[in-house]
Each structure stands twice: as C-alpha cells, then as structure tokens.
N, CA and C atoms as an extended XYZ file, in Angstrom:
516
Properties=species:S:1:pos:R:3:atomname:S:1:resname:S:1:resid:I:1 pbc="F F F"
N         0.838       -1.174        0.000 N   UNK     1
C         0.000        0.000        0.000 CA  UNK     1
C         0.886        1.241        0.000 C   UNK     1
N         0.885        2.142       -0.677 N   UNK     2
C         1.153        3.285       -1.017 CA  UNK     2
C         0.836        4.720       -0.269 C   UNK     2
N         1.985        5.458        0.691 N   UNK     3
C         1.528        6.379        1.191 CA  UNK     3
C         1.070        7.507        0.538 C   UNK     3
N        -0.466        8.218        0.712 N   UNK     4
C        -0.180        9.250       -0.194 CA  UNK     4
C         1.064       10.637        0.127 C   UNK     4
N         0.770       11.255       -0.842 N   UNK     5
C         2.057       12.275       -1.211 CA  UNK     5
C         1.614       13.257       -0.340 C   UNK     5
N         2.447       14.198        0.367 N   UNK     6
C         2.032       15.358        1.267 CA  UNK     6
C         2.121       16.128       -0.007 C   UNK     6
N         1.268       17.432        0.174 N   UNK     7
C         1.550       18.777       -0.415 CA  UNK     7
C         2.591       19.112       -0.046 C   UNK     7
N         3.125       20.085       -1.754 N   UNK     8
C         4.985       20.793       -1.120 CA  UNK     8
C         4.422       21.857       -0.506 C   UNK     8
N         5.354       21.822        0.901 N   UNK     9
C         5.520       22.872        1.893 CA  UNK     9
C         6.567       22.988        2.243 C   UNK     9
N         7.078       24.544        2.813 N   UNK    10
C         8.365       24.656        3.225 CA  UNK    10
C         8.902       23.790        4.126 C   UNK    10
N        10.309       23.381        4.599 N   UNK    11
C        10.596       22.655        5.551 CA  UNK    11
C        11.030       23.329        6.392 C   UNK    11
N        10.651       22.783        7.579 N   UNK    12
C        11.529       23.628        9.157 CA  UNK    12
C        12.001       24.558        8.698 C   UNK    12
N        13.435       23.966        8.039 N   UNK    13
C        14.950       24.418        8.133 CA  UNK    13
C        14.435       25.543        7.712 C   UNK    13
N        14.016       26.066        6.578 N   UNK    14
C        13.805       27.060        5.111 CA  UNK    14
C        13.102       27.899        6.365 C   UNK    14
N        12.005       27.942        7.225 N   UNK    15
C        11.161       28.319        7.537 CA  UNK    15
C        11.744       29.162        8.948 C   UNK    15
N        12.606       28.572        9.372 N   UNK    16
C        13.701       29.350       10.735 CA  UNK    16
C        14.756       29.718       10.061 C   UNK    16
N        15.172       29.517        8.806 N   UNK    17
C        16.354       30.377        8.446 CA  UNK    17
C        15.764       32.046        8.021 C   UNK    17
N        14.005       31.808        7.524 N   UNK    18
C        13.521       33.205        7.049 CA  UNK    18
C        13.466       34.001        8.659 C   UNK    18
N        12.714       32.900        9.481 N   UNK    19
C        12.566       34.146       10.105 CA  UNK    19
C        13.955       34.468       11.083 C   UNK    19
N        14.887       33.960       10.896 N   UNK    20
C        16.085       34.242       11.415 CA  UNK    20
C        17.066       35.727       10.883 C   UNK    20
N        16.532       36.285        9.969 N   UNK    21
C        16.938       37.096        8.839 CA  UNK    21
C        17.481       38.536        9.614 C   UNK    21
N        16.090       39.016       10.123 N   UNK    22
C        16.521       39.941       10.961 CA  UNK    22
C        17.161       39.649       12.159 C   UNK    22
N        17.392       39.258       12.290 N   UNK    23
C        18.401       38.753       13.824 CA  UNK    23
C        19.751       38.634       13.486 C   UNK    23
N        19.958       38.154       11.996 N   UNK    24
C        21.488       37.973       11.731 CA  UNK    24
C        21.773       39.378       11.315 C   UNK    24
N        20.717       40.453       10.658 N   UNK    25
C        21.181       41.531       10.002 CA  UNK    25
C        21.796       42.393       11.264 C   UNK    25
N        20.775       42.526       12.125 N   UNK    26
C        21.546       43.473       13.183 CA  UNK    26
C        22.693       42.928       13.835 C   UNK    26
N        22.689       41.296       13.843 N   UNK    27
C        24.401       40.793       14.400 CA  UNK    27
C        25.423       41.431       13.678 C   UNK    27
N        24.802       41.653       11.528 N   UNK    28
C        26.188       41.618       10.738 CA  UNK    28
C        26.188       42.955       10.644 C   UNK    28
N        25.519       43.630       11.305 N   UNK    29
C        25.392       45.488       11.457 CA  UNK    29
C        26.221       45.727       12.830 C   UNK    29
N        26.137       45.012       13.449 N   UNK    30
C        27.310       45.345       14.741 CA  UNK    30
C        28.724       44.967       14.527 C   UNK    30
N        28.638       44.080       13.657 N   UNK    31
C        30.269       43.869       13.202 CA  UNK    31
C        30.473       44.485       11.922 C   UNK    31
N        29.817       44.901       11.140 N   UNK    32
C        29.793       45.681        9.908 CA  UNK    32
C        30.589       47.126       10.171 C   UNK    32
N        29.158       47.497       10.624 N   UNK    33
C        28.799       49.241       10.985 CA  UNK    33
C        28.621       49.422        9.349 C   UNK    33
N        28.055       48.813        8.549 N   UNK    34
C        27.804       49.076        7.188 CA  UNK    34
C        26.455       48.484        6.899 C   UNK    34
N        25.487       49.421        6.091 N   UNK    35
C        24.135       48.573        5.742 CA  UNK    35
C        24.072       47.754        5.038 C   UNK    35
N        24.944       48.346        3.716 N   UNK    36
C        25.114       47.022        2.439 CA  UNK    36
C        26.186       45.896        2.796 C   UNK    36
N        26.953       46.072        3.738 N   UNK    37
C        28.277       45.332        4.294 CA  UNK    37
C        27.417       44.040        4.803 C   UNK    37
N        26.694       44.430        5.889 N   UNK    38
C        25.880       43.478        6.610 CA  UNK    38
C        24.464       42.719        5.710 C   UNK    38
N        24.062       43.649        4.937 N   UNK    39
C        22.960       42.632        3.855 CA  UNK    39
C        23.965       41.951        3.250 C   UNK    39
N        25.600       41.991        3.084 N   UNK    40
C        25.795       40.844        2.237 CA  UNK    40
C        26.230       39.972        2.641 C   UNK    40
N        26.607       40.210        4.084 N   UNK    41
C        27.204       38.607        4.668 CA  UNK    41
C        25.974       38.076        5.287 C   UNK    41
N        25.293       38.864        5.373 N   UNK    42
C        23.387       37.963        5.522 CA  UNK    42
C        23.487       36.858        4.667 C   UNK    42
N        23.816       37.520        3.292 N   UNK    43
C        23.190       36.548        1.953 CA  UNK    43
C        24.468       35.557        2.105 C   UNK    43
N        25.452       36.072        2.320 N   UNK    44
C        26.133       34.837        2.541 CA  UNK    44
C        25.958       33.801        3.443 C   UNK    44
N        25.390       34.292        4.479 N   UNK    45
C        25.596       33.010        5.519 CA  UNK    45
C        24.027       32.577        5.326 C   UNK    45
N        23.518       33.271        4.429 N   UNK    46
C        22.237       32.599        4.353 CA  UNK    46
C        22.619       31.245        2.841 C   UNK    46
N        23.420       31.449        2.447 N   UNK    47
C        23.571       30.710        1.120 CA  UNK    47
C        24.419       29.658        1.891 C   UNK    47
N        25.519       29.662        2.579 N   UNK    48
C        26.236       28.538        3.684 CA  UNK    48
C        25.716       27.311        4.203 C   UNK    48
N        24.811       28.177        4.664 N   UNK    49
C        23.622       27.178        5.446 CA  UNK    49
C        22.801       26.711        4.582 C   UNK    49
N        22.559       27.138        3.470 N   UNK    50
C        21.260       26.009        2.844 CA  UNK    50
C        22.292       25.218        2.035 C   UNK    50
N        23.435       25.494        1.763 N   UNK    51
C        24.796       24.316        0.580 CA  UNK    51
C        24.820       23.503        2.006 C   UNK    51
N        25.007       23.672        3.233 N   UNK    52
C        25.723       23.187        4.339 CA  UNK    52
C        24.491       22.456        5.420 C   UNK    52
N        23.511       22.388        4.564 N   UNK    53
C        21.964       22.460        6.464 CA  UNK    53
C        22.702       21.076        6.266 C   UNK    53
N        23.241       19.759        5.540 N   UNK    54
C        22.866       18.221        5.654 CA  UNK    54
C        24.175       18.507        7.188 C   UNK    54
N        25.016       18.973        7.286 N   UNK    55
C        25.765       19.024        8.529 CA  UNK    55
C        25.171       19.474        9.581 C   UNK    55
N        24.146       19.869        9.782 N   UNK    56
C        23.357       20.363       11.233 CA  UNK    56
C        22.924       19.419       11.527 C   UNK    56
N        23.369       18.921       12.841 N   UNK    57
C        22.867       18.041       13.872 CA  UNK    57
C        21.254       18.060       14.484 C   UNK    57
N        21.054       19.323       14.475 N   UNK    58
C        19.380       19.578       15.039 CA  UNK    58
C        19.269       20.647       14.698 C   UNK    58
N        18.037       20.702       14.584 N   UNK    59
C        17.321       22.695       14.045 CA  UNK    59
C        16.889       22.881       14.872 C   UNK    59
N        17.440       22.967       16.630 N   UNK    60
C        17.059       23.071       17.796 CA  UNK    60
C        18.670       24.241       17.964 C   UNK    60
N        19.403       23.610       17.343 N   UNK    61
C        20.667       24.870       17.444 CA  UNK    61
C        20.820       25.542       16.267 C   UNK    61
N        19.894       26.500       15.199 N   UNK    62
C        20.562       26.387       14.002 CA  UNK    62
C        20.780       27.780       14.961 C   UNK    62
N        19.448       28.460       15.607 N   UNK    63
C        20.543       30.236       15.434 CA  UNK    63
C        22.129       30.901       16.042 C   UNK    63
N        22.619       29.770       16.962 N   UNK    64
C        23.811       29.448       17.230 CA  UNK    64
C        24.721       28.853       16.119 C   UNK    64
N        24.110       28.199       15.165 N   UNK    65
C        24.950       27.645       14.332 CA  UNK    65
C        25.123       28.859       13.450 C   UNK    65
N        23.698       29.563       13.087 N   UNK    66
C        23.446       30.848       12.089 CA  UNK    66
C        24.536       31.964       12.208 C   UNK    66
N        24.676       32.079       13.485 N   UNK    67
C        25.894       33.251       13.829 CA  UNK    67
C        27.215       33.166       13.976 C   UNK    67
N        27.386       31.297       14.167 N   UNK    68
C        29.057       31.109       14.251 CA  UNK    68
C        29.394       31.148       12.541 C   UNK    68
N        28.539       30.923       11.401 N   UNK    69
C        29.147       30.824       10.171 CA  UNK    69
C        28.757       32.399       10.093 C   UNK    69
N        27.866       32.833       10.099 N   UNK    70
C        27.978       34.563       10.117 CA  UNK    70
C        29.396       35.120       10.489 C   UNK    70
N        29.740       34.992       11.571 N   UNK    71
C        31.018       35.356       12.342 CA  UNK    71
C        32.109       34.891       11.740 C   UNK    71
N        32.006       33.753       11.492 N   UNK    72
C        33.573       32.967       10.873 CA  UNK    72
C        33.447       33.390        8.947 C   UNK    72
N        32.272       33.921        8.723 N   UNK    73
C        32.494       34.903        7.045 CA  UNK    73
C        32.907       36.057        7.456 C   UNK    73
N        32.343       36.677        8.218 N   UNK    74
C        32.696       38.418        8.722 CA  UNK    74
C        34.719       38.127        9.256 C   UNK    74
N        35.038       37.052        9.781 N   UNK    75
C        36.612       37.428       10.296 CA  UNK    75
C        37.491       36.736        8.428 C   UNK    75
N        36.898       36.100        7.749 N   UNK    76
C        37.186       35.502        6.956 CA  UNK    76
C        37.562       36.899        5.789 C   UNK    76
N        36.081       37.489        5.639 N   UNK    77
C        35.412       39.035        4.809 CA  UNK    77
C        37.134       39.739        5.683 C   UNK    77
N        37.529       39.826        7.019 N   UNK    78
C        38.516       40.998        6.930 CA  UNK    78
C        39.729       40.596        7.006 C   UNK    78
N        40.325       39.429        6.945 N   UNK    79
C        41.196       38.205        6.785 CA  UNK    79
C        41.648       39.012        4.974 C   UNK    79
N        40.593       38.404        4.386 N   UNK    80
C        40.967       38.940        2.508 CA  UNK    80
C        41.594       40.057        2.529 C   UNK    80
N        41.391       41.133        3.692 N   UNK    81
C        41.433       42.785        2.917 CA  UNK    81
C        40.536       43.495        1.596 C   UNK    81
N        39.404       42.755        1.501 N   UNK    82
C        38.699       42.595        0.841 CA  UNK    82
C        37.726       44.214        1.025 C   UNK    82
N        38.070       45.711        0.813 N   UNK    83
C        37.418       46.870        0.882 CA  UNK    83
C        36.319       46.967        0.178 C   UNK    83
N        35.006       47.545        0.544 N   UNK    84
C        34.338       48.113       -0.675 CA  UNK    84
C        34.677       49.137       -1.614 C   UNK    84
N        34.992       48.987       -2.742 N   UNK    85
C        35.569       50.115       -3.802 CA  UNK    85
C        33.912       50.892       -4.302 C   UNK    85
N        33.983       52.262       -3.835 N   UNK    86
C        32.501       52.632       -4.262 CA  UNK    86
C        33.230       53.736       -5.200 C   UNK    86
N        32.259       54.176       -5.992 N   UNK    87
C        32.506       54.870       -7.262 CA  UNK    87
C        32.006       56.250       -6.646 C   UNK    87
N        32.911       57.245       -6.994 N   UNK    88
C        32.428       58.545       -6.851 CA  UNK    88
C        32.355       59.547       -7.370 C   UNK    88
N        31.654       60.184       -7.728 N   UNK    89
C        31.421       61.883       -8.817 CA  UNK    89
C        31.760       62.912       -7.843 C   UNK    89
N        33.075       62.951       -8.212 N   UNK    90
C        33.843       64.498       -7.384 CA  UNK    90
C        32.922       65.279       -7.199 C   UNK    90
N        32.257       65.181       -8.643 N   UNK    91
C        30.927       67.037       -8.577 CA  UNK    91
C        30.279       66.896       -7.698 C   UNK    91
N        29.765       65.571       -7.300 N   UNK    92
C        28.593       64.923       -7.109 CA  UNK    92
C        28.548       65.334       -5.419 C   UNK    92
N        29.957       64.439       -4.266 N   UNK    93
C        29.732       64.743       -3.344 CA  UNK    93
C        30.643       66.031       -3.147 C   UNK    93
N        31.837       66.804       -3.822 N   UNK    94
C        32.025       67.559       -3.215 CA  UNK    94
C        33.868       67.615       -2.589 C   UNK    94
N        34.537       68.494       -2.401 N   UNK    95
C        35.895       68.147       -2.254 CA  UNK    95
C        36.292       67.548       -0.583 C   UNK    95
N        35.182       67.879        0.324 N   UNK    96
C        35.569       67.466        1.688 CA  UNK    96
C        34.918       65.721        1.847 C   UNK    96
N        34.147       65.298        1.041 N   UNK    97
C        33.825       63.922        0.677 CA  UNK    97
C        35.018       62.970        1.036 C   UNK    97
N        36.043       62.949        0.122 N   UNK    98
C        37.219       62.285        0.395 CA  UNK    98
C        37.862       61.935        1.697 C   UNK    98
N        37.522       62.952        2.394 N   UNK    99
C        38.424       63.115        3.960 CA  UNK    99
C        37.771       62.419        4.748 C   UNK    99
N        36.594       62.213        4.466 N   UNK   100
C        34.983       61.673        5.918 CA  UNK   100
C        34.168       60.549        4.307 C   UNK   100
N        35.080       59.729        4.181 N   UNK   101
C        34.044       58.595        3.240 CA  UNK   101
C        33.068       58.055        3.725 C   UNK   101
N        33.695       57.866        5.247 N   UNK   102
C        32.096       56.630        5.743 CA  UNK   102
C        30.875       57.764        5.975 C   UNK   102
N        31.182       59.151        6.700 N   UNK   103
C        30.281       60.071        7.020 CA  UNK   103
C        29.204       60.549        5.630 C   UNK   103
N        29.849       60.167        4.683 N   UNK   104
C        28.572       60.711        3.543 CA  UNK   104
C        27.251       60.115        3.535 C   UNK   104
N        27.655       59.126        4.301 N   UNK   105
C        25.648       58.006        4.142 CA  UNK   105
C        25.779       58.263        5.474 C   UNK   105
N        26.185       58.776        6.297 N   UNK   106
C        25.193       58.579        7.965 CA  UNK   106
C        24.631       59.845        8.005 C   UNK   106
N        23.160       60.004        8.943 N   UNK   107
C        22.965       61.706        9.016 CA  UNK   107
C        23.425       61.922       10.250 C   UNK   107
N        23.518       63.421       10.288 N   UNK   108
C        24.327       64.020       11.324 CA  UNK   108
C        23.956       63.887       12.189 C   UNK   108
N        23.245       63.629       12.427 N   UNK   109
C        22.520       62.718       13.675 CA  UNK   109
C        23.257       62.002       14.251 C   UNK   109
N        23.576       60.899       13.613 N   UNK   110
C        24.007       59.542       13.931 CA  UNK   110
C        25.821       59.736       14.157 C   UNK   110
N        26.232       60.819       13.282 N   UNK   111
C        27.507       61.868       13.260 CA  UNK   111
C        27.810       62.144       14.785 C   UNK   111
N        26.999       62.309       15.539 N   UNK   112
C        26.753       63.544       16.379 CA  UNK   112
C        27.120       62.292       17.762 C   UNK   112
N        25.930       61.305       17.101 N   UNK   113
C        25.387       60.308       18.188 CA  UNK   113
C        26.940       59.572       18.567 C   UNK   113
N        27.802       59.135       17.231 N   UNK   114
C        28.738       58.296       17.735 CA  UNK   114
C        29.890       58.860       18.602 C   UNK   114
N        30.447       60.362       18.230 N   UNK   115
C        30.598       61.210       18.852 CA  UNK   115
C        30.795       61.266       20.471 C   UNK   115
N        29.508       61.699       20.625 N   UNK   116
C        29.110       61.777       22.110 CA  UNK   116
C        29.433       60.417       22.436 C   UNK   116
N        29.055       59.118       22.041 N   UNK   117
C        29.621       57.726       22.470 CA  UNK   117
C        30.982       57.889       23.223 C   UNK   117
N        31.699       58.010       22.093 N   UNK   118
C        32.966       57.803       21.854 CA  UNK   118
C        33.515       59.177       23.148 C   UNK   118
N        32.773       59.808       23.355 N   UNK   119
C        33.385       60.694       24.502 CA  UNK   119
C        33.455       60.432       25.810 C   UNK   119
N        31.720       59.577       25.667 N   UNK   120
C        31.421       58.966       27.003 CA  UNK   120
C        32.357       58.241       27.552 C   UNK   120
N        33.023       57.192       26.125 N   UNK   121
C        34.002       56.128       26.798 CA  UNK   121
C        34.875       56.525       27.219 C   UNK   121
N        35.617       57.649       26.348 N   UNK   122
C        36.582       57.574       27.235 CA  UNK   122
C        37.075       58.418       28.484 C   UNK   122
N        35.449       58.844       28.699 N   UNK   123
C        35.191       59.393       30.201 CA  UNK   123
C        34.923       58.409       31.359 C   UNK   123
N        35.326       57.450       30.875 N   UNK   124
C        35.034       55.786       31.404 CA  UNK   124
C        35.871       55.276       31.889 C   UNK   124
N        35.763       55.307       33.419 N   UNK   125
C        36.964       54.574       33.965 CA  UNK   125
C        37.572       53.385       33.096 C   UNK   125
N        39.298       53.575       33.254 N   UNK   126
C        39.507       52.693       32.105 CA  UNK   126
C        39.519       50.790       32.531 C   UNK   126
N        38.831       50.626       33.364 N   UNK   127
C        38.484       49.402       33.682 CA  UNK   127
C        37.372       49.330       32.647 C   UNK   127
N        36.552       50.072       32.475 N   UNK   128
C        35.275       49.367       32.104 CA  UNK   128
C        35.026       50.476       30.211 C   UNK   128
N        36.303       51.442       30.625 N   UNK   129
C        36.463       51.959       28.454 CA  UNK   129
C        37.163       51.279       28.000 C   UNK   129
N        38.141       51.153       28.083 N   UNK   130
C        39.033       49.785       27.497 CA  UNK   130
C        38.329       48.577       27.042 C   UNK   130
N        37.556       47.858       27.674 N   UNK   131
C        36.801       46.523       27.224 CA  UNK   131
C        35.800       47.314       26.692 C   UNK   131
N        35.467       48.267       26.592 N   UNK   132
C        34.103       48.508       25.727 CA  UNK   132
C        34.559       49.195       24.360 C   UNK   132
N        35.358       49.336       24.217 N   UNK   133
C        35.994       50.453       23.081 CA  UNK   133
C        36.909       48.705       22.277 C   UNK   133
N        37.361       48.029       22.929 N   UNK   134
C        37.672       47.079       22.196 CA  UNK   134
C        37.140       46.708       21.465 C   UNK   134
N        35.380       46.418       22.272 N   UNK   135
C        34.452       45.112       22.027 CA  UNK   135
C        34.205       46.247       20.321 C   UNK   135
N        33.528       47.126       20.705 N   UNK   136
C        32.749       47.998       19.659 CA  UNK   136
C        34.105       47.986       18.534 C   UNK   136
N        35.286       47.880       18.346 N   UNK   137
C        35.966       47.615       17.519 CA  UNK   137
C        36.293       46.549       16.490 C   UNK   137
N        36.061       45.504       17.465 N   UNK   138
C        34.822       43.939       16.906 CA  UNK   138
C        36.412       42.829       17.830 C   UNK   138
N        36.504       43.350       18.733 N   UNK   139
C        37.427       42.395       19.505 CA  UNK   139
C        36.466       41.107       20.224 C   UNK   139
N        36.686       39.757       19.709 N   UNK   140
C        35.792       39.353       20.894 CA  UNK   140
C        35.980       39.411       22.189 C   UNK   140
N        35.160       38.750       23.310 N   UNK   141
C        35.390       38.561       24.767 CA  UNK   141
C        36.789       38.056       24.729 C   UNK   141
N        37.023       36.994       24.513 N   UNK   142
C        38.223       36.319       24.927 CA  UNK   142
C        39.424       36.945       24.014 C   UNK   142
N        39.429       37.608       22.913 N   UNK   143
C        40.607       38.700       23.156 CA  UNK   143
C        41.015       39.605       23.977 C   UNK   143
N        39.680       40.212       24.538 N   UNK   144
C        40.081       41.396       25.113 CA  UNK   144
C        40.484       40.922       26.587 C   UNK   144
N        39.985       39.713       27.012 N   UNK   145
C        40.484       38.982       28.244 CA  UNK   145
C        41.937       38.656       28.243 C   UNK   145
N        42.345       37.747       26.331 N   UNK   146
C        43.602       37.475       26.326 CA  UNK   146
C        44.568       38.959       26.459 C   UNK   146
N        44.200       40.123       25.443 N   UNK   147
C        44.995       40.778       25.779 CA  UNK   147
C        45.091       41.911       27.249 C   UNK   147
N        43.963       41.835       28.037 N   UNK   148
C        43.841       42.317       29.266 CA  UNK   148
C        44.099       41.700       30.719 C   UNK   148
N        44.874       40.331       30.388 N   UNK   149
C        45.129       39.429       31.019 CA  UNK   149
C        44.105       39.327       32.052 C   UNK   149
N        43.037       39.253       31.785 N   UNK   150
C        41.690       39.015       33.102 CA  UNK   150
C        40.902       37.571       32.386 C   UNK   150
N        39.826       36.974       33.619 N   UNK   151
C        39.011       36.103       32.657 CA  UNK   151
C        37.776       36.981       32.339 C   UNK   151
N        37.266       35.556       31.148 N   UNK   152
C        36.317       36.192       29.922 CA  UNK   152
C        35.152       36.808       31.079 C   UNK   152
N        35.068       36.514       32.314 N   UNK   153
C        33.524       36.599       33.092 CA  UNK   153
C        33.940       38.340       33.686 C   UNK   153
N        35.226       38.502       33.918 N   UNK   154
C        35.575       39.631       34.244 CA  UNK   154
C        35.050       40.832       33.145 C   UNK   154
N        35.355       40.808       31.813 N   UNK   155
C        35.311       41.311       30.486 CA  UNK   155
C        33.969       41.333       30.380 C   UNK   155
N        33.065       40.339       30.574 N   UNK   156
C        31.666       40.532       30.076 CA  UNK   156
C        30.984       41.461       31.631 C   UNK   156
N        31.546       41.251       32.306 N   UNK   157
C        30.642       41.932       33.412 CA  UNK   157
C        31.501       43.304       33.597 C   UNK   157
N        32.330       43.873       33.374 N   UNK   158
C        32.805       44.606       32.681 CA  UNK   158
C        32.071       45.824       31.636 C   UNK   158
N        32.208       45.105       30.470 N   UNK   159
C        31.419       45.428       29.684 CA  UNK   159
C        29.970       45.796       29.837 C   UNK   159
N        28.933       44.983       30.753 N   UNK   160
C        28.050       45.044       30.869 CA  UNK   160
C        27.562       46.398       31.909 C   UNK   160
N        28.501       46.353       32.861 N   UNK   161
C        28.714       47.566       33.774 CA  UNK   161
C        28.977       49.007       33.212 C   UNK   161
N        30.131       48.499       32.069 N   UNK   162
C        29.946       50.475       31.459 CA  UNK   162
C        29.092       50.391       30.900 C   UNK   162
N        28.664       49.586       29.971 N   UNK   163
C        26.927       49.782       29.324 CA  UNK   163
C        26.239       50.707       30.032 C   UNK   163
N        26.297       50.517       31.244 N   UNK   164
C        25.216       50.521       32.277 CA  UNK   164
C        25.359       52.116       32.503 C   UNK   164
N        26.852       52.287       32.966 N   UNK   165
C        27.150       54.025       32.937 CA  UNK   165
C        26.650       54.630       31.782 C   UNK   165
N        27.206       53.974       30.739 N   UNK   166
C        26.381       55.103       29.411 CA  UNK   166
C        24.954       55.401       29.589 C   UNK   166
N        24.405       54.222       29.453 N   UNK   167
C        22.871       54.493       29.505 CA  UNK   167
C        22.489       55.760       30.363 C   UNK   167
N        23.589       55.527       31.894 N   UNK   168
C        23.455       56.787       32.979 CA  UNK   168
C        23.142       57.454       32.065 C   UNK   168
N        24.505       58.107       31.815 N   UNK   169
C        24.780       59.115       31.533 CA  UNK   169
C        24.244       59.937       30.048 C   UNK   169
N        23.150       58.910       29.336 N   UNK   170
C        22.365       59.418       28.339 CA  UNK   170
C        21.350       59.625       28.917 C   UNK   170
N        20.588       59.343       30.029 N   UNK   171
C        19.817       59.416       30.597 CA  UNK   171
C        19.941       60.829       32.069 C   UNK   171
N        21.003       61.044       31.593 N   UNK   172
C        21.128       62.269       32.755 CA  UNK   172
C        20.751       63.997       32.064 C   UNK   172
C-alpha cells in the first residue's frame, strides 16, 4: 500500500532560516557598521547554510549555528582585505567627501550620536572603556580577556557595567 504524497511545503529548516533574517542583520550590522556590508554577509551566511543544512545536527541549534558561520564569514570578509571600492562623482559629493568617506551616508545625527559615544568612553573609567571600546571595535570577549590578562567573566561583566554608565549618563 502506497503512502499518499504530502503537499509541497516549506521545511523547518527554510522556515527558521527566514525568520532568522533579521536577527542575523543586526548581528552583521554590529560587526559591519555598514548597511550594504551586513545585507551581504546575511546573503552569505544565508547561502552557507542552505549548501551546508545536511551538517546540522538539530534545528534546535541552528541560530547558534546561524551566527558562528555569520562570524567565521565576517573574520574571513577581513582576513581577505577585501574593501568596498565605491565609485564617486567628485561634482557629485564635493571636495571634503574624500576626507569623511564613511560620514557621507550617515545623518548628522548619527555623526553627532557616535561622537558623544565615543566621549562617554573615554570618560570611562579605564576598567570598564578599554573593554568597551575594544568590544565595539569587533574584539571578541576572549581577546580582550587574552589581551587584558583578566578572565572572559571579568570582560563581560565589565562590559556590561559600562553599558550601564552610558545608559546613565544618556539618561542624565
């Protein structure tokens, strides 16, 4: 006897890798700091994983699995030296363009915003600017432990503590 045929429907996998999408973009936007940088190692680690799902053990770990091949393309992506070469019309942006490349797509806003960050830290006792000025540089935990000779639990609670001052101090 003959089972009948299910209707085609997506499988699991297909179905947690979509809605996994935004979750990897803002991971590959924190190690980016680029919009198109991070949509493309999306598409990459979204293309990884569907050549690569027959190696997943369970789709109970893929979004752990989703971010270690995310992560291991993003150190791979700066491993190459691999720059974006963007094309530019002198007329277009202007002669101070050249000097501030990344500043032409952010608004001054966001100009303003990283700024003030970057002041906060290093108004930051340097116990807790140091590991945060690393991390935001894309150091992981256990570098900034290896090169701060502390352990990784020190570094994350650390980290988590100047968080905590900034917020203060945006909030003051």
């Amino acid at each position: 006897m003959r089972v009948p045929a299910r209707p085609a429907t997506k499988d699991s996998f297909t179905v947690q890798l979509l809605g996994l999408q935004q979750q990897l973009f803002y991971y590959a936007l924190q190690l980016t700091a680029d919009r198109d940088d991070a949509l493309d190692l999306v598409q990459e680690t979204s293309y990884k994983a569907l050549k690569n799902r027959k190696n997943l053990q369970s789709t109970g770990h893929l979004r752990a699995w989703l971010y270690t091949i995310l992560r291991n393309t993003y150190i791979n992506y700066l491993r190459s030296g691999y720059h974006r070469q963007m094309s530019r019309d002198p007329d277009e942006t202007g002669p101070l363009a050249d000097q501030f490349p990344d500043d032409r797509y952010r608004s001054p806003d966001e100009i303003l915003m990283d700024k003030e960050l970057h002041h906060i830290i290093t108004m930051l006792p340097g116990v807790y600017g140091r590991p945060i000025d690393m991390f935001l540089t894309g150091y992981s935990y256990s570098e900034i432990a290896d090169e701060m000779k502390i352990p990784i639990g020190t570094v994350k609670s650390r980290i988590h503590l100047g968080k905590r001052k900034i917020r203060e101090v945006y909030e003051a």
